[in-house]
Each structure stands twice: as structure tokens, then as C-alpha cells.
C-alpha positions in Angstrom: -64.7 -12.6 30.9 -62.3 -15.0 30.3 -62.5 -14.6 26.8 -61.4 -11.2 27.2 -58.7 -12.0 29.3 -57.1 -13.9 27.3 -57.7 -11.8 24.4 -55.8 -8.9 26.4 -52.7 -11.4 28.0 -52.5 -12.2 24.1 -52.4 -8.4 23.0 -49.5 -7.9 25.4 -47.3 -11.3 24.3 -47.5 -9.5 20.6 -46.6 -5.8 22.0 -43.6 -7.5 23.9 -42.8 -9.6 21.1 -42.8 -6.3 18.9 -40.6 -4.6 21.2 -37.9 -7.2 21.3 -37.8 -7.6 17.6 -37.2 -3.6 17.6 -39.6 -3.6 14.6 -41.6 -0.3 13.9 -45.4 -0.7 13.1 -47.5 1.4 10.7 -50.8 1.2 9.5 -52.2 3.6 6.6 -56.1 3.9 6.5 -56.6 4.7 2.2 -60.1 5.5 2.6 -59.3 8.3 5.6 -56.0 9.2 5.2 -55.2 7.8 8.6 -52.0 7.1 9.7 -50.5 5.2 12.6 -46.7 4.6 13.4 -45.7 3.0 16.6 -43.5 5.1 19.0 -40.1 2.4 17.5 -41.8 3.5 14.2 -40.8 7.4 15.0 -37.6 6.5 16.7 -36.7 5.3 13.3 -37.4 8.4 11.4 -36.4 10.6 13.4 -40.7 12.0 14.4 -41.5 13.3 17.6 -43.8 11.1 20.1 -46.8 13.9 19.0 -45.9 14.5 15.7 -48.3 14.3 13.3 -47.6 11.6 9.7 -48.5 12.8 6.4 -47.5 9.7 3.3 -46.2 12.9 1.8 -44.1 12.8 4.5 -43.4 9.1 3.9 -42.2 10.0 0.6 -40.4 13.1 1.0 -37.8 10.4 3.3 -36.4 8.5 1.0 -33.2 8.8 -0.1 -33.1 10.2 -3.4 -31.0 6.9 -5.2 -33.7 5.0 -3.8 -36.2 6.7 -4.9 -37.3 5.0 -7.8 -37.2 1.5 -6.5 -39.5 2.2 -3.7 -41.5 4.1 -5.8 -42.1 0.7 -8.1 -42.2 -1.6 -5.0 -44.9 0.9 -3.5 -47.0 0.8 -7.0 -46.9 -2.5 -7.0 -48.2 -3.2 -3.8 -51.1 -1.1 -4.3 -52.1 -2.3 -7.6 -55.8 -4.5 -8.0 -54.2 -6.7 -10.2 -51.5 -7.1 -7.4 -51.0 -9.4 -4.4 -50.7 -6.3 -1.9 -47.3 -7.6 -0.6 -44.8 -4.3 -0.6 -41.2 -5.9 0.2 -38.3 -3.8 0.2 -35.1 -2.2 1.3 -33.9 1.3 0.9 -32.5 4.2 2.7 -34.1 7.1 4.4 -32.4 10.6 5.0 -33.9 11.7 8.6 -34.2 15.7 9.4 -30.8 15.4 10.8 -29.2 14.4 7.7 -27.9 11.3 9.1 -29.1 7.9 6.6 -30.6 4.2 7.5 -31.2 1.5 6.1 -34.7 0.6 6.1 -35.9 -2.8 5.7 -39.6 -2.8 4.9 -42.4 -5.3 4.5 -46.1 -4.5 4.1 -49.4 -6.0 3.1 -52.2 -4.3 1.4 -56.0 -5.5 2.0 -58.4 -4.4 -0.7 -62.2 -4.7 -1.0 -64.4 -5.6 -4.3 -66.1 -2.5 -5.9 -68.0 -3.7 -8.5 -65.9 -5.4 -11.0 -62.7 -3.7 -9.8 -60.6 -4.0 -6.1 -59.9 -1.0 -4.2 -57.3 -0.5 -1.6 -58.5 0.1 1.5 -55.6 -0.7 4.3 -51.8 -1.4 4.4 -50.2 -3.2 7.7 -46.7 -3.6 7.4 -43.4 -3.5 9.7 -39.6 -2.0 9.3 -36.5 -2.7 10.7 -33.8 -0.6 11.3 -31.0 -2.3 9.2 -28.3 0.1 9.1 -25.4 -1.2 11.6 -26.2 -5.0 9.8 -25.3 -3.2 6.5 -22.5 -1.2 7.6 -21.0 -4.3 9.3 -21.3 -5.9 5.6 -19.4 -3.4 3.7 -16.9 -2.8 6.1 -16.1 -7.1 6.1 -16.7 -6.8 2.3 -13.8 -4.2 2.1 -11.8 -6.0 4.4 -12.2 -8.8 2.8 -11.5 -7.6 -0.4 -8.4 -5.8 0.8 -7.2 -9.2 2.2 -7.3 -10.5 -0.7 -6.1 -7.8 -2.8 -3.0 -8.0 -0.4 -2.5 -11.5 -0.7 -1.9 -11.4 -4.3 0.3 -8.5 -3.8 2.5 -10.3 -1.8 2.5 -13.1 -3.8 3.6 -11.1 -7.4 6.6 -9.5 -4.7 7.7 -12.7 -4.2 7.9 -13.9 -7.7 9.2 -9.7 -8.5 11.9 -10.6 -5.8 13.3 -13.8 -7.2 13.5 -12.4 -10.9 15.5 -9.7 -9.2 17.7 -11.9 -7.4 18.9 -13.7 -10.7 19.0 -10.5 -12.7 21.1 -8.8 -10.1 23.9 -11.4 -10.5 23.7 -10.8 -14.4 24.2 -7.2 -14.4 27.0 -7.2 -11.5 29.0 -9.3 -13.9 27.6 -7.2 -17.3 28.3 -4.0 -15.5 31.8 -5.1 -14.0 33.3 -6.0 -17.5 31.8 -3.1 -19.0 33.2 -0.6 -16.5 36.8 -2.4 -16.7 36.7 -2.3 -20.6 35.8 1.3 -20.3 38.4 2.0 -18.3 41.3 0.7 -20.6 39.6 2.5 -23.9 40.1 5.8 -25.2 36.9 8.2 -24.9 37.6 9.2 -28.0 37.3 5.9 -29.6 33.9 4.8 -31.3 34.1 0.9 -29.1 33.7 3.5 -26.0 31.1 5.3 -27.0 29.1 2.2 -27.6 30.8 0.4 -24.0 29.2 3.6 -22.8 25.5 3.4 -23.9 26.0 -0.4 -23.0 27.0 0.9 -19.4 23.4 3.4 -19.0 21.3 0.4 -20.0 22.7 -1.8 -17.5 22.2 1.1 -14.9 19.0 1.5 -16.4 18.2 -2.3 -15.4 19.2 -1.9 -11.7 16.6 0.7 -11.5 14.0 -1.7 -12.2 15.6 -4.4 -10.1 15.5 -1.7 -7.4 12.0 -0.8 -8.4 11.3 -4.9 -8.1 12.6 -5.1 -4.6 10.9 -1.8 -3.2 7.3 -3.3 -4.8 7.7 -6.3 -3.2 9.0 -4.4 -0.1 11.9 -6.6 0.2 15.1 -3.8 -0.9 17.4 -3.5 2.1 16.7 0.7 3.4 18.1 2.8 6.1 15.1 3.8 7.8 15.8 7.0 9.8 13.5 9.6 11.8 12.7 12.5 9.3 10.2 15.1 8.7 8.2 15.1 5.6 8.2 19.2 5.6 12.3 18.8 5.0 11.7 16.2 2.0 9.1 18.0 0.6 11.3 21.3 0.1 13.9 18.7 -1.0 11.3 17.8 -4.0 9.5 21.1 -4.4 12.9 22.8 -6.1 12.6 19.2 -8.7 8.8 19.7 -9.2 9.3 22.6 -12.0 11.8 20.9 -14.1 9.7 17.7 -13.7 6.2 18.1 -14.4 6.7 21.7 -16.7 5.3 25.4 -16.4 1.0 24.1 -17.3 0.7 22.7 -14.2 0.2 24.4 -10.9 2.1 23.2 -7.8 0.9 24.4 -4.0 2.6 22.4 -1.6 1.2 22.8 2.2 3.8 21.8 5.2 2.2 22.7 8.6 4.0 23.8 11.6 4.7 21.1 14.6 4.6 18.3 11.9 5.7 15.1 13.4 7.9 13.5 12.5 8.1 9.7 10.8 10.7 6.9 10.6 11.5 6.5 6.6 14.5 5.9 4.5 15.2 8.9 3.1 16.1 7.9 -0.2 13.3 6.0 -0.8 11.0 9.2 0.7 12.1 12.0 -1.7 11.4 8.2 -4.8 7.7 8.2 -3.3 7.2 12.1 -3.9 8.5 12.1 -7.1 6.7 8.7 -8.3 3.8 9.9 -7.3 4.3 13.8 -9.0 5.4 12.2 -12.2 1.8 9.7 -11.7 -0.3 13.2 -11.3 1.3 15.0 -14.5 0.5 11.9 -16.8 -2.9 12.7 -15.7 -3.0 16.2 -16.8 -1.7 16.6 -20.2 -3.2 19.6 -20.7 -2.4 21.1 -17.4 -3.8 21.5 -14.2 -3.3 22.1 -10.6 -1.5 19.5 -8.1 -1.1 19.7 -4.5 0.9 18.2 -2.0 -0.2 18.4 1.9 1.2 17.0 5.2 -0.5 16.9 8.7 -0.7 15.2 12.1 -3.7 13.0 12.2 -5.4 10.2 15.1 -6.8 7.4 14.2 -9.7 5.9 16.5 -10.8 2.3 16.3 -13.7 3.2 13.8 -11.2 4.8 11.5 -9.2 1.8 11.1 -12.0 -0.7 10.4 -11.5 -0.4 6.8 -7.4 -0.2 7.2 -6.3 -3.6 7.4 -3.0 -4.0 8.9 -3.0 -0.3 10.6 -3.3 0.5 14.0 -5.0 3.1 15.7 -2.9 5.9 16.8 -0.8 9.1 15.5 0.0 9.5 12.0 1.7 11.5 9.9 -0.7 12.0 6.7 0.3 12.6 3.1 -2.4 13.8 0.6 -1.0 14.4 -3.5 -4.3 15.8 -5.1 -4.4 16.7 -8.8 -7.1 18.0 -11.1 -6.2 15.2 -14.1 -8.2 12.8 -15.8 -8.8 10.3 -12.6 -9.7 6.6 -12.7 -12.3 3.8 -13.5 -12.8 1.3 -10.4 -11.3 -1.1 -12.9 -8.0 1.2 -12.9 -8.0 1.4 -9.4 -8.2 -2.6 -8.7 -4.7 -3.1 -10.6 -3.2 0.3 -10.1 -0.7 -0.2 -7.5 0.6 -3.8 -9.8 3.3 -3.6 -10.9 3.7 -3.2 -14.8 0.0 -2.3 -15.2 0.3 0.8 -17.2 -2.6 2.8 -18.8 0.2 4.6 -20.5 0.6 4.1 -24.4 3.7 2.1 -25.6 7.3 3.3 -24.5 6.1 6.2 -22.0 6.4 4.0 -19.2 7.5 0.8 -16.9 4.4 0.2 -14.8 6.5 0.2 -11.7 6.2 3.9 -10.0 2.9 3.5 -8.9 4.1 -0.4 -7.8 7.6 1.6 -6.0 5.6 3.6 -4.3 2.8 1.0 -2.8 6.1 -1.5 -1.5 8.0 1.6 0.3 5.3 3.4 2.1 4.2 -0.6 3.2 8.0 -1.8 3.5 8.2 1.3 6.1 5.6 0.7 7.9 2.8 3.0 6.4 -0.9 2.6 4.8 -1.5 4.2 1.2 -4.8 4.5 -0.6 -6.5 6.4 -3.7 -9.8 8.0 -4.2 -10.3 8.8 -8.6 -13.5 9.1 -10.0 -13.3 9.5 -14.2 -12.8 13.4 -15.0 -12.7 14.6 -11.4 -9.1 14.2 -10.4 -7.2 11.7 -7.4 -6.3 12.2 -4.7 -3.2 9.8 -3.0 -3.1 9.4 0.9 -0.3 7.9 2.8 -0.1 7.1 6.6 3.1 6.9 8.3 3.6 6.1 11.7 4.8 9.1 14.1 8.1 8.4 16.0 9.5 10.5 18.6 11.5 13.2 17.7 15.0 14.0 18.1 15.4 10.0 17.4 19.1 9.6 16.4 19.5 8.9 12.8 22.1 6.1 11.6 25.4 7.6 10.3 27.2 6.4 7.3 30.6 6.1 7.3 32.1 8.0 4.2 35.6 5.6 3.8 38.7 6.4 2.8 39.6 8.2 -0.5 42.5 6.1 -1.7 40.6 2.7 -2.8 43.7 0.5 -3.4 44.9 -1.9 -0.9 47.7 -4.2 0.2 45.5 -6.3 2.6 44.4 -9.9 2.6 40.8 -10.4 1.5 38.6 -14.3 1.1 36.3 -14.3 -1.3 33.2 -16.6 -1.4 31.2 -16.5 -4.1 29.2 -20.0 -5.3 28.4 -18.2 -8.7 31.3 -18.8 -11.2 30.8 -15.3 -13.0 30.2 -13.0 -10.3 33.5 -14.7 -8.7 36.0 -13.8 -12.0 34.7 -10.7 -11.9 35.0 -9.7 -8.1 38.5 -11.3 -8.3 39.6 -9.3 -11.0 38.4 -6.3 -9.7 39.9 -6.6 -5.9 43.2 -8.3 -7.9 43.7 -4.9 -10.0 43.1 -2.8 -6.8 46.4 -4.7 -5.1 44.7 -6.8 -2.7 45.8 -10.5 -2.3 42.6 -12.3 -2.9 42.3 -16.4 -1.8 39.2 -17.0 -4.2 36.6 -20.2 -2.2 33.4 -21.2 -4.0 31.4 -22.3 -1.0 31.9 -21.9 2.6 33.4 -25.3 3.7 36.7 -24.3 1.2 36.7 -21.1 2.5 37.2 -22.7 5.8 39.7 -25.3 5.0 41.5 -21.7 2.7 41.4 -19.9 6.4 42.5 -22.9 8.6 45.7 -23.1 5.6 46.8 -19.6 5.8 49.8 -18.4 8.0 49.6 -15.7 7.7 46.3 -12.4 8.6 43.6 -12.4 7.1 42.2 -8.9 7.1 38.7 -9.5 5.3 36.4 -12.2 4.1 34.0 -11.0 1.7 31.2 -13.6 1.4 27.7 -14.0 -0.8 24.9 -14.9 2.0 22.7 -17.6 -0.1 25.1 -20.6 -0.9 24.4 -24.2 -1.1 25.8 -26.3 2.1 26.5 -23.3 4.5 25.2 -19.8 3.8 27.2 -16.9 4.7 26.6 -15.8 8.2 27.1 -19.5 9.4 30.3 -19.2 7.5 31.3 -15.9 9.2 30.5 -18.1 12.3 33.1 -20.4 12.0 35.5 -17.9 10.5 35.2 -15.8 13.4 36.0 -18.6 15.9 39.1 -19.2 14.4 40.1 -15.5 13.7 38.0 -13.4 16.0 39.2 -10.1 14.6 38.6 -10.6 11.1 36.2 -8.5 9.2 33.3 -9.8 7.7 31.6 -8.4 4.3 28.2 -9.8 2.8 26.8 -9.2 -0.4 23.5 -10.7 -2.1 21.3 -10.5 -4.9 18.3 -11.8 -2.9 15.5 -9.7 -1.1 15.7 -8.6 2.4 13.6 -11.2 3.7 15.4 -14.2 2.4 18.7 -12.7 4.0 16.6 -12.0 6.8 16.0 -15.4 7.1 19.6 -16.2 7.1 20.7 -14.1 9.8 21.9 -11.0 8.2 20.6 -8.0 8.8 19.5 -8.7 12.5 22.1 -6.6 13.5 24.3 -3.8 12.0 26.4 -5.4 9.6 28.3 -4.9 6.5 26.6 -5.6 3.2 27.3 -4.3 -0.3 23.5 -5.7 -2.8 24.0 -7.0 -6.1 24.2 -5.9 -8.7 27.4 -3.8 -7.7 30.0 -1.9 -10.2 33.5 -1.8 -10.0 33.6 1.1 -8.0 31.2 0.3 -5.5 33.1 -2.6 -5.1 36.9 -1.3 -4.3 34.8 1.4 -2.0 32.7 -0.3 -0.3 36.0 -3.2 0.7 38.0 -0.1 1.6 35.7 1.5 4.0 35.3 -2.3 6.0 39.3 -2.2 6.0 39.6 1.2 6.9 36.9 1.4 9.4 
């Protein structure tokens, strides 16, 4: 009696011990046909309490990628020459359509028949493994993101500071180009030449500018917008740009929200990214461009690093072209990674658009499979509408000028050439190379001093402490920065916390007679 009693106390320690393991039990008789699944067993599959089990049923489960791998395992286990064990994981595809991950482990028991074995029993248990595996790939993409990001922002930084020194080269190979033009003939064969000298240099500040927005460091304007208005903007470009072969639909809902974005750099995105899509279809194709309101829950942002949950605005560009390898994919947003042949291209759209959508706040991602198309999505952030936009002021006409101006400027080229050009305009320029001369230069002067035009990155005192002390001995005078360096780095020097005056390197003559005019004449 005893015997028994412990036999049955025993029973019930495994059943519990089942239970808590949340393992599902099976047993297949091979001599009846019997089968027994235990109720966790059913849960699993998706079977009714009273349902009867079939092993065609067993089968007809798995999912159809797995197939073949159980389908060894299972051989395997059952074969004489075998050790019975049947260990494996794979995923079934229950009557709802919904898939798990199965993680199974059986053994097989055979009996002698003459010479041979013969299978005559499999015990085994699975385990429901499907939210451990989705927790895996959902840290494996994060991680993978993470690091993907990390090296982004480590090639902006290095993009930023090759911009920074080529943006003082060009301001002073632009500057004496533009003032050489402007004393020349057009007629003569030195202009010409000056002139295809001029549209290289501009050519180069475009990649600058495509440098900085990569490494999401170019000084913007963010304003409230609405995608519908840039996409009409860029729809009237699209024919002229991609050509007649390819067909254009462009979808822009009703009630879209609306999304804070420089506006320049919005209307750069859609054409990068147009431009991106007809490379892909050289023999034509269909490319669409579709905006709408979207919510994102906590589950959709698992695999979003760096995005919050809440209301976006959604971008989708879809085209019919060639698509992408996953190796493609990994590097496509780099910039200078190009699977374009030589001369067709910089590597730095794709790269462009990556650092603006991320430099104003959004998410962008691709999904390419080889011969099936991409498709681009980009989340922006909804703001409320009916925000007020920034205004720019448009300055005065006349750009010459009587006034008194300081200029500091540590770099000895960029110095002759602003000094020449403010000298020719008529200004009376007092010419400093760091910020404790320009002090002593201000402290010296009798007389006003109507504007101090000063580089923000110099060695003993950078620019907005100099404006500092300039202000404290002449409180009314005007204050304009320039730099070569990335927003960040001024950032970190305390320009740009607050509206301020700043003309980027590299700059051209003109910019810089208008840009001194409209401080004076503000």
C-alpha cells in the first residue's frame, strides 16, 4: 500500500514538474498507430482537447522551409542502425496561420526481430520556443543596427573634418576666381576657362554639402511643412529627371500631417532618392512615391533604434528596378559606395539622404530583394500644424557700404580674400587674426564700429567668447560668424544655441557683400 502510494505522490511531482516546464508530451505507439499528446501538447498546435492525432497530421504542420530538416532528423531517429534520439528545432504553421518555434526532443525504443530492430515506441517532449527566438532576432537586429550606426557616425565625423578644411580652400579658390571674372572680358578665351574653373569649384561645395548632410552636421532651417506641398514641388522635376520609360504615380492623402524639415534639404531627399530608383530601371519601369499618417506602438519600434513610439508621417518610394543583394544593402547608405560603373556617380545621394532624414529627426530603411524592386521608407516626426515657420530676411539690394566692419579670421588665405572683397565694396575693414587683437583693434578705435565679422573655431578664444567681450565694450555692435566646421563643433562653441547670424564656408564673393549687408541693414 505504501508502495503504491508512493508510486502515485511520485506520478504527481512529474505531472507538476511537466506543467511548470510548460513542456508538451507525446507518445507514438508504431505497432498501433496510437497516439498521445498532453493537453500543453495541443495548446501548442493549435488541437482541440477531443481532437483526434493522426502523424499525417504531424507532418502536414511543419513549416514548409523546415521541412526537409525534420524530415532527416525524423529518419534518423527511426532508423535500426540509429540511436533513436530525434533532436530538433523547426517551425510549425498552426490552422490559424500564425508560426512557432518548436523545439523538439524524442527517443525511440526498438525491439530485436530476428537479426534486424524494429521500432516499436517514441517518448519525446517540445517546447514552445517562439517568444525566446523572437527576442533573439529582434536584439540581433538591434544589435546589428547599433553597430551599423556607430560606424556611421564615426565615417560623419572624419566626412565632417575633410569638409571643414576643404571649405576654407574653395572660399579662397572661389573668391579669386569670381573677382578675376569680374575684371575679364566674356569674350576673352582666360574667361571662359576662369568660368569652367568657377563650376568645378561649385561643383566641390556640393560634395562638401553632401559631406556635412551625411554626417548630419550642415547647419538647416528646419521649418513645419507638409510633404504633399514638396511632393508637387518635385513631381513637375520628375519627367525631365528620370525620362518618358519610367512610370511615375505619386499618392498624397488628404489630412496629411504635417512634419518639421528643412525645406531645402526635403525637396534634396526626393530627388536623391528618384534619381537612386531610375539607376535601377534602365530599361524602364514604374516608381511610386506615397505619404501617410502612421502610429507607432511599442512593438513596432523594437526593431527602430533611436525612434519613439508615436505619430509619424511615412514616406514610401517603391520602384520596379533591379533591387539589392543583402551585401548592397549593408553599405548602401555609406557614403561613396557606389554600385555604379566609373564616372556615373559620387556615392553620396544615397549617403545625403540617410544624414538629412536622421539630422531632422526621422528613421529611414530599405527593403530590395535581387530582381524584385525597393522600396525606401522614411519616418518623420508629426509636429503641430499651423507651427510658425522661420522667416528669412531678404537684405537690401545695393551691397556696397560705407560702414565700419572687424574681421577675424586666424586663416591667412581666407583673411586676404574676405579683406579684399569687403575693401572693393567700400567698407573700412580693421583686419585681426585671433580674437585677443581683435580686442586690443576694438578697445583702439575712436571711433563706431558697426560690425565684427568673426570665424568661430580659433586658437586662444573662439568666436562667440570673442563676441562676448566685444559686446561688453560696445553693446550695440553687430556680430557675424562664419565657419567651415560642422554644426556640432560650432554647437559646441556656443553658436547656434540661439538665432544668430552665420554665413558657412566655403562662401563666394557675392554671398559675402550680401550676406554683410543684410546684418548692417537689418
Amino acid at each position: 500500500m505504501a508502495d503504491d502510494q508512493q508510486a502515485s505522490l511520485s506520478e504527481e511531482r512529474l505531472q507538476q514538474a511537466v506543467r511548470a516546464a510548460n513542456l508538451g508530451i507525446f507518445e507514438n505507439d508504431h505497432a498501433t498507430g496510437e497516439i498521445y499528446w498532453s493537453p500543453r501538447m495541443r495548446e501548442i498546435h493549435g488541437w482541440a482537447p477531443d481532437e483526434p492525432v493522426r502523424i499525417a497530421d504531424l507532418i502536414n504542420v511543419i513549416h514548409p522551409e523546415d521541412a526537409e530538416v525534420f524530415g532527416q532528423a525524423l529518419a534518423r531517429s527511426l532508423s535500426p542502425s540509429g540511436d533513436g534520439v530525434f533532436e530538433v528545432d523547426h517551425r510549425i504553421v498552426r490552422r490559424d496561420g500564425s508560426v512557432r518555434w518548436i523545439r523538439g526532443r524524442a527517443q525511440t525504443f526498438f525491439e530485436a526481430e530476428g537479426d534486424a530492430r524494429r521500432p516499436v515506441r517514441t517518448v519525446g517532449a517540445v517546447m514552445d520556443d517562439t517568444l525566446h527566438r523572437e527576442t533573439e532576432e529582434s536584439l540581433r537586429i538591434r544589435d546589428a543596427q547599433f553597430l551599423h550606426a556607430q560606424k556611421m557616425e564615426s565615417v560623419g565625423r572624419l566626412a565632417g573634418g575633410v569638409a571643414h578644411d576643404f571649405n576654407n580652400l574653395l572660399t579662397v579658390i572661389r573668391g579669386y576666381v569670381d573677382l578675376s571674372l569680374a575684371s575679364l572680358s566674356p569674350q576673352t578665351p582666360l574667361y571662359r576657362r576662369l568660368l569652367e574653373v568657377s563650376k568645378a569649384a561649385e561643383s566641390a561645395s556640393t560634395l562638401t554639402r553632401q559631406l556635412l548632410a551625411f554626417s548630419r552636421k550642415e547647419l538647416i532651417d528646419p521649418q513645419p511643412l507638409s510633404l504633399n506641398d514638396v511632393l508637387k514641388r518635385v513631381q513637375t522635376m520628375l519627367p525631365r529627371l528620370i525620362g518618358e520609360d519610367i512610370e511615375v504615380q505619386v499618392v498624397m492623402p488628404h489630412g496629411l500631417w504635417h512634419v518639421r524639415f528643412d525645406p531645402g534639404q526635403s525637396e534634396q531627399v526626393l530627388i536623391n532618392l528618384a534619381v537612386n530608383a531610375r539607376d535601377a530601371m534602365p530599361h524602364g519601369g514604374r516608381l511610386v512615391f506615397a505619404a501617410a499618417n502612421v502610429t507607432l506602438t511599442a512593438a513596432e519600434v523594437i526593431a527602430r533604434p533611436g525612434i519613439k513610439t508615436g505619430d509619424y508621417v511615412m514616406l514610401s518610394v517603391t520602384d520596379t528596378g533591379t533591387g539589392m543583394s543583402p551585401e548592397v544593402r549593408e553599405h548602401l547608405f555609406e557614403p561613396f559606395f557606389t554600385t555604379k560603373g566609373p564616372g556615373r556617380g559620387t556615392g553620396l545621394g544615397l549617403a545625403m539622404v540617410y544624414g538629412a532624414v536622421s539630422q531632422n529627426g526621422g528613421w529611414i530603411d530599405v527593403d530590395s530583394t535581387e530582381g524584385r524592386g525597393s522600396t525606401f521608407r522614411v519616418l518623420l516626426p508629426r509636429v503641430a500644424e499651423g507651427a510658425e515657420a522661420s522667416v528669412r530676411a531678404s537684405g537690401d539690394q545695393t551691397l556696397r557700404g560705407e560702414e565700419t566692419i572687424v574681421l577675424v579670421e586666424d586663416n591667412a588665405e581666407v583673411r586676404n580674400f574676405a579683406t579684399l572683397v569687403l575693401t572693393q565694396q567700400g567698407y573700412r575693414v580693421h583686419v585681426c587674426e585671433d580674437g585677443p587683437t581683435a580686442i586690443e583693434t576694438v578697445k583702439r578705435l575712436g571711433g563706431p564700429i558697426h560690425l565684427v565679422v568673426t570665424d568661430v573655431i580659433m586658437p586662444e578664444m573662439n568666436g562667440r567668447v570673442l563676441a562676448d567681450h566685444i559686446r561688453a565694450l560696445r553693446p550695440d555692435v553687430r556680430i557675424l560668424f562664419t565657419s567651415g566646421y560642422p554644426q556640432d563643433v560650432i554647437a559646441q562653441h556656443g553658436v547656434v544655441a540661439e538665432r544668430i547670424e552665420f554665413l558657412p564656408k566655403p562662401y563666394a564673393v557675392g554671398s559675402l557683400a550680401k550676406k554683410v549687408r543684410e546684418v548692417l541693414d537689418r
